[in-house]
DSSP file (Angstrom, degrees, kcal/mol; ACC not computed):
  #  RESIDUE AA STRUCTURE BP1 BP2  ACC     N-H-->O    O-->H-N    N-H-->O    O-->H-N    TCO  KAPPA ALPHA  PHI   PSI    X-CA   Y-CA   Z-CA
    1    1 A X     >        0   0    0      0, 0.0     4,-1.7     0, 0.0     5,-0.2   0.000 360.0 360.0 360.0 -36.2  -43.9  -53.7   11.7
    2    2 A X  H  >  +     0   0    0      1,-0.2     4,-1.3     2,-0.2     5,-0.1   0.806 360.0  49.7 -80.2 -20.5  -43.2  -49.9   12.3
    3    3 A X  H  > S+     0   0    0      2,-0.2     4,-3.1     3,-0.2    -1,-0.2   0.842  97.4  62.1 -47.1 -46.8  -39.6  -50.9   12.0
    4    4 A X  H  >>S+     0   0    0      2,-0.3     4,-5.4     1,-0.2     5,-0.6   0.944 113.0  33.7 -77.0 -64.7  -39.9  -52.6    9.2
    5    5 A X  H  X5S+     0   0    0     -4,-1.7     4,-0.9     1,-0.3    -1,-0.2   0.814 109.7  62.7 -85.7  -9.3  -41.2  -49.4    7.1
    6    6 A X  H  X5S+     0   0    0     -4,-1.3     4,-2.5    -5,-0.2    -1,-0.3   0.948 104.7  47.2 -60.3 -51.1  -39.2  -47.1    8.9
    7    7 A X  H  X5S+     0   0    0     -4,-3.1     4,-1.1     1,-0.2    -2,-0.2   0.746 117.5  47.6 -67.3 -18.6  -36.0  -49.3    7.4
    8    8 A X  H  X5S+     0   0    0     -4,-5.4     4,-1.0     2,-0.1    -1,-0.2   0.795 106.1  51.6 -94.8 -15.5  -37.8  -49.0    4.0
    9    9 A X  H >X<S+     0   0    0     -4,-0.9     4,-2.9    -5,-0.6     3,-1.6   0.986 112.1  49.2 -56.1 -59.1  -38.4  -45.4    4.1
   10   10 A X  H >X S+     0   0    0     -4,-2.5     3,-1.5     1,-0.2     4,-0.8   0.940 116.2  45.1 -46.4 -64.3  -34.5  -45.0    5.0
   11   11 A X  H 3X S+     0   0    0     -4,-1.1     4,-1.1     1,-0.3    -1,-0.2   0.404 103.8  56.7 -41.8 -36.2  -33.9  -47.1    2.2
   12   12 A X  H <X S+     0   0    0     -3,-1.6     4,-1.9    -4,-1.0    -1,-0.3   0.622 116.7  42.0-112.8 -51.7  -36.5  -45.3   -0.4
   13   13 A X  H << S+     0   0    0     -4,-2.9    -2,-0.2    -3,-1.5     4,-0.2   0.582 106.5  60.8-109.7  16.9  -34.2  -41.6    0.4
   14   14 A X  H >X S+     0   0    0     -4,-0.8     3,-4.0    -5,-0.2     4,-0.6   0.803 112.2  32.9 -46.5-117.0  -31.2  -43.0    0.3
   15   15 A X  H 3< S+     0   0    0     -4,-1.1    -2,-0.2     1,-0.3    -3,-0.1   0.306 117.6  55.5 -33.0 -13.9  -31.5  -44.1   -3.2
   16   16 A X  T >X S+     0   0    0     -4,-1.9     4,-2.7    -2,-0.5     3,-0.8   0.654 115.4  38.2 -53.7 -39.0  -33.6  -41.1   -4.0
   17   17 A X  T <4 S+     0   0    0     -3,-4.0     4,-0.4     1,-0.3    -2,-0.2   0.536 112.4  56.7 -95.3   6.9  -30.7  -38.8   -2.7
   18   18 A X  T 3< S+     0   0    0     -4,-0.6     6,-1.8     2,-0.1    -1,-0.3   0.244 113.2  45.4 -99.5   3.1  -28.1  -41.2   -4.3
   19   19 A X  T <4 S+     0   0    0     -3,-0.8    -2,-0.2     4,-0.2    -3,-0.1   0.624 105.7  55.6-170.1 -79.6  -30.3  -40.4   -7.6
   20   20 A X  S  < S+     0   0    0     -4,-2.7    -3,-0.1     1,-0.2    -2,-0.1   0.948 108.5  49.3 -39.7 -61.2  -30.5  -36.7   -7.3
   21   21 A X  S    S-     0   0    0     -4,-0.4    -1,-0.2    -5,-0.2    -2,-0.1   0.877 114.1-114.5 -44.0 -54.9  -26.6  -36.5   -7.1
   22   22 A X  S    S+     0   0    0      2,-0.2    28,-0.3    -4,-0.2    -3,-0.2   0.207  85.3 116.0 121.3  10.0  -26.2  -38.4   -9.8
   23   23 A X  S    S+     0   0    0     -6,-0.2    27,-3.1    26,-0.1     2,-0.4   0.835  73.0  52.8 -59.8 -33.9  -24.5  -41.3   -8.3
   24   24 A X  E     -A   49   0A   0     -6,-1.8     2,-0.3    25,-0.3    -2,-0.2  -0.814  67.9-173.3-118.9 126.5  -27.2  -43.7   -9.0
   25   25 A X  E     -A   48   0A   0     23,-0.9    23,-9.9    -2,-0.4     2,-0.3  -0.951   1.6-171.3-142.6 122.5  -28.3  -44.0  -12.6
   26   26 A X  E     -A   47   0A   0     -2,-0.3     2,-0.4    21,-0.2    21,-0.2  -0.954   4.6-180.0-128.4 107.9  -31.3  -46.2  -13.3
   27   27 A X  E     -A   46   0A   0     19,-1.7    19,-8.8    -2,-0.3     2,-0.5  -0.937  24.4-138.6-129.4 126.0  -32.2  -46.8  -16.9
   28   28 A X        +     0   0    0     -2,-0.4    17,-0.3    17,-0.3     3,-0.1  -0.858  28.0 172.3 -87.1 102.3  -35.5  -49.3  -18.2
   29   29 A X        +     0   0    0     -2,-0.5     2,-0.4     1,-0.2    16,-0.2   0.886  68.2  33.5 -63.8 -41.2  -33.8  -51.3  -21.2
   30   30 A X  S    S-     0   0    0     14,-1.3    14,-0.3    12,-0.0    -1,-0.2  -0.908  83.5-133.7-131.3 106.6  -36.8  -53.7  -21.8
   31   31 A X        -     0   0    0     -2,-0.4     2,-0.5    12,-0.2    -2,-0.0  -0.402  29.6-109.5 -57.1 146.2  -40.6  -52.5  -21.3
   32   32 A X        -     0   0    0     10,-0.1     2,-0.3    -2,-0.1    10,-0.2  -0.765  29.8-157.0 -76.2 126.7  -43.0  -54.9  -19.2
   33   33 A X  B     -B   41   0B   0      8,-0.6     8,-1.6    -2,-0.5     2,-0.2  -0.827  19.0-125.5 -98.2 139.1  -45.8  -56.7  -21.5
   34   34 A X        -     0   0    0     -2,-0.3     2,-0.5     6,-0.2     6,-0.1  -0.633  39.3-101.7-101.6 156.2  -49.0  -58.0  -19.6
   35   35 A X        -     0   0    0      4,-0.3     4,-0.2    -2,-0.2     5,-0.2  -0.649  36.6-165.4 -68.1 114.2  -49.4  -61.8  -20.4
   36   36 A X  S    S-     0   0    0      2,-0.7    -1,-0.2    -2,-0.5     3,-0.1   0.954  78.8 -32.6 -65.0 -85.0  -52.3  -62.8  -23.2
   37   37 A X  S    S+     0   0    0      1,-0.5     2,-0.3     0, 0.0    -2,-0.1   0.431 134.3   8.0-131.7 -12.0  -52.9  -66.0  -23.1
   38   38 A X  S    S-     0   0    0      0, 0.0    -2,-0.7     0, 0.0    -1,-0.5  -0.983 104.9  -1.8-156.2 171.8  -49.2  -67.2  -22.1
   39   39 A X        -     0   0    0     -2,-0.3    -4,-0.3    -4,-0.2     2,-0.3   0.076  57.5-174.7  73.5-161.7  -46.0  -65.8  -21.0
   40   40 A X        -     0   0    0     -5,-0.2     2,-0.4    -6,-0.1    -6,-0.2  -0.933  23.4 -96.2 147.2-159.5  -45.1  -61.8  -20.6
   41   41 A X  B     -B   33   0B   0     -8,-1.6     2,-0.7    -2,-0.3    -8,-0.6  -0.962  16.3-146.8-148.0 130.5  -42.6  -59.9  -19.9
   42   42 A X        -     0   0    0     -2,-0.4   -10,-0.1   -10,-0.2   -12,-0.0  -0.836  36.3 -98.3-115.0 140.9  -41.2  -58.2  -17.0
   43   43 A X        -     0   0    0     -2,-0.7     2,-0.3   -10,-0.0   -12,-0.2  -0.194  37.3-155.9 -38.7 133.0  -39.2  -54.7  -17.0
   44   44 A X        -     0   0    0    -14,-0.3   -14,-1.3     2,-0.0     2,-0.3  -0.856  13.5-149.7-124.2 163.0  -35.3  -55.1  -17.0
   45   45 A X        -     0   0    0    -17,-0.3     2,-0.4    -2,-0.3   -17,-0.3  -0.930  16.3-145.9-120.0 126.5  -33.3  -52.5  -15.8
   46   46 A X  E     -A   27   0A   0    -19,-8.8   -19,-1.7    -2,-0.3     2,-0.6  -0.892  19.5-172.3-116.4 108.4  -30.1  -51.0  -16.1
   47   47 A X  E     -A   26   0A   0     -2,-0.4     2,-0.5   -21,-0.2   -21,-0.2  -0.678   5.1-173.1-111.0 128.9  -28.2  -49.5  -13.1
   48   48 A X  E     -A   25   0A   0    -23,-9.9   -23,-0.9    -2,-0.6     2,-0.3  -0.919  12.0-177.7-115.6 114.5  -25.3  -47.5  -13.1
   49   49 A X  E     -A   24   0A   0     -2,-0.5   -25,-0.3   -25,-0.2   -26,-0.1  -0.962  25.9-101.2-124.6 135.1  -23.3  -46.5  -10.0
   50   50 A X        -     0   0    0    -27,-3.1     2,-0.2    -2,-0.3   -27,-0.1   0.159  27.2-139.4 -35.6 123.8  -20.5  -44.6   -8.6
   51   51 A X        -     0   0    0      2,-0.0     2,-0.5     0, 0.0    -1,-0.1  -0.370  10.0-166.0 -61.1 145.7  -17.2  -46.1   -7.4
   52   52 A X        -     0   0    0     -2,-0.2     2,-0.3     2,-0.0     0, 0.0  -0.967   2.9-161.5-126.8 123.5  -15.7  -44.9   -4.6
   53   53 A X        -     0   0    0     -2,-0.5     2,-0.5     2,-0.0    -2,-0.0  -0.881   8.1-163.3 -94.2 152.3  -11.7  -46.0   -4.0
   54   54 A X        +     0   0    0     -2,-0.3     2,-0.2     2,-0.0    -2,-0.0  -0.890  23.8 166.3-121.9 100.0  -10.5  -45.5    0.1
   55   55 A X        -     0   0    0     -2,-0.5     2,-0.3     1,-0.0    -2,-0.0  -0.440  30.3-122.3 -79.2 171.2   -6.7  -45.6    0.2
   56   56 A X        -     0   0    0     -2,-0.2     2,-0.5     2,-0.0    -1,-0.0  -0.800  18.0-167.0-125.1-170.0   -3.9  -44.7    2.6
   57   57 A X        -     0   0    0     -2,-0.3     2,-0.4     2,-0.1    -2,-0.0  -0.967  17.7-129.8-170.1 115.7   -1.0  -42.3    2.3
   58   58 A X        +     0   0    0     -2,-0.5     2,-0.4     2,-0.0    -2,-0.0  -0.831  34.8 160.6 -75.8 117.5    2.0  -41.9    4.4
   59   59 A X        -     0   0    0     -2,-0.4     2,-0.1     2,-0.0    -2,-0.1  -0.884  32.7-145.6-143.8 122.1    3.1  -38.5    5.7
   60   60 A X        +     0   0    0     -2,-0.4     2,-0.5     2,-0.0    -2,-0.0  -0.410  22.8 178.9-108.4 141.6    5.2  -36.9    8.2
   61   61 A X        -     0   0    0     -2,-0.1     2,-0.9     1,-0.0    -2,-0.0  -0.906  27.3-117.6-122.0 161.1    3.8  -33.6    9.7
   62   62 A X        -     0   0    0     -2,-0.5     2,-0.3     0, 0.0    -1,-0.0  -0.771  24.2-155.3-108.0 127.7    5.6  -31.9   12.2
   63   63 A X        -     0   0    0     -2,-0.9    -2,-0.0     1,-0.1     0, 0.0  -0.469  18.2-108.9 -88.4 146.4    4.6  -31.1   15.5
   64   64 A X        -     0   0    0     -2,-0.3     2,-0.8     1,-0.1    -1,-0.1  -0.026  20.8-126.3 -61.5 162.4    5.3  -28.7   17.9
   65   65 A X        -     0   0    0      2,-0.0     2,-0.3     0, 0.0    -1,-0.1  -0.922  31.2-169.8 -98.8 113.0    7.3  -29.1   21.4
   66   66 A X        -     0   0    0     -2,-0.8     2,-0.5     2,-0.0     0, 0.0  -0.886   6.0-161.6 -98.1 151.1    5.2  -27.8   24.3
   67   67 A X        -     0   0    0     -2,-0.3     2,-0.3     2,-0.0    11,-0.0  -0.934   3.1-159.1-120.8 165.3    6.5  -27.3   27.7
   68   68 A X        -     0   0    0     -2,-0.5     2,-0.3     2,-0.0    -2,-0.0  -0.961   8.9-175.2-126.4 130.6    4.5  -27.1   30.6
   69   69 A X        -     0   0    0     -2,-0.3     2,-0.2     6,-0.0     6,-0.1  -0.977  24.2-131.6-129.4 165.6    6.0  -25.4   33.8
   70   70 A X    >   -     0   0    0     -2,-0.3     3,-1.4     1,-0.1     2,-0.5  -0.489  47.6 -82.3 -87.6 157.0    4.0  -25.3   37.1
   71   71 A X  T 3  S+     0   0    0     -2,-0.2    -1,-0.1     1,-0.2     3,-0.1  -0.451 115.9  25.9 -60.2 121.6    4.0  -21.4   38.7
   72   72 A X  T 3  S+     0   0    0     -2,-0.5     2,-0.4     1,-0.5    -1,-0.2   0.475  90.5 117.2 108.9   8.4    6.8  -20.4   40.5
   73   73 A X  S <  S-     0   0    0     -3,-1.4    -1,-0.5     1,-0.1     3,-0.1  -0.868  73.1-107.0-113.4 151.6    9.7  -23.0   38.7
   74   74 A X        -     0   0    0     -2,-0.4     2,-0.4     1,-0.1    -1,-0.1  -0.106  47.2-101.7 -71.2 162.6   12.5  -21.2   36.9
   75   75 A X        -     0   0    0     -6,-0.1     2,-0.4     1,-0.0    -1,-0.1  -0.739  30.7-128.8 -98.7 165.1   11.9  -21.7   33.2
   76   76 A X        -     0   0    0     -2,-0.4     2,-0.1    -3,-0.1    -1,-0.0  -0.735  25.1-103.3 -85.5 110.3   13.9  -24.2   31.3
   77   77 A X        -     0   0    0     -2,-0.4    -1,-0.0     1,-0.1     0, 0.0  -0.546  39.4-119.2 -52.8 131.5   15.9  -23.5   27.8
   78   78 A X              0   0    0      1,-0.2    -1,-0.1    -2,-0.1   -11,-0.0  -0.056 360.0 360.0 -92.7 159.6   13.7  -25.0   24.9
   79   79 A X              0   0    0      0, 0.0    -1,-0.2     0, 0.0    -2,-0.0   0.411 360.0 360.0-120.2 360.0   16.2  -27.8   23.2
């Protein structure tokens, strides 16, 4: 059970900080009407949210040449 509202708490500032940012836009088209004698109406909602795209990209970087010598060996000319 304490799980349970820990994982809606997460849920609850995640879409608060999604909100804040402006990532999340939540707009009430339609009010809710309490039912008379039949029917009602429930609140619709309009939500608008950010895309994200993830691509890749090819690129060649260049790296250096290290050489390692142990103490006491002659050094080497770099090629």
């Amino acid at each position: 059970m304490r799980a349970l509202l820990v994982l809606l708490g997460i849920a609850a500032l995640v879409i608060l900080a999604g909100m804040a940012t402006g990532f999340i836009s939540i707009d009430q088209t339609q009010t809710a009407q309490l039912p008379r004698l039949e029917g009602g109406q429930a609140p619709e909602f309009k939500a608008d949210v950010g895309r994200i795209d993830v691509g890749t990209e090819t690129k060649t970087v260049e790296v250096p040449s290290i050489q390692v010598q142990k103490p006491g060996a002659t050094p080497t000319p770099a090629q």
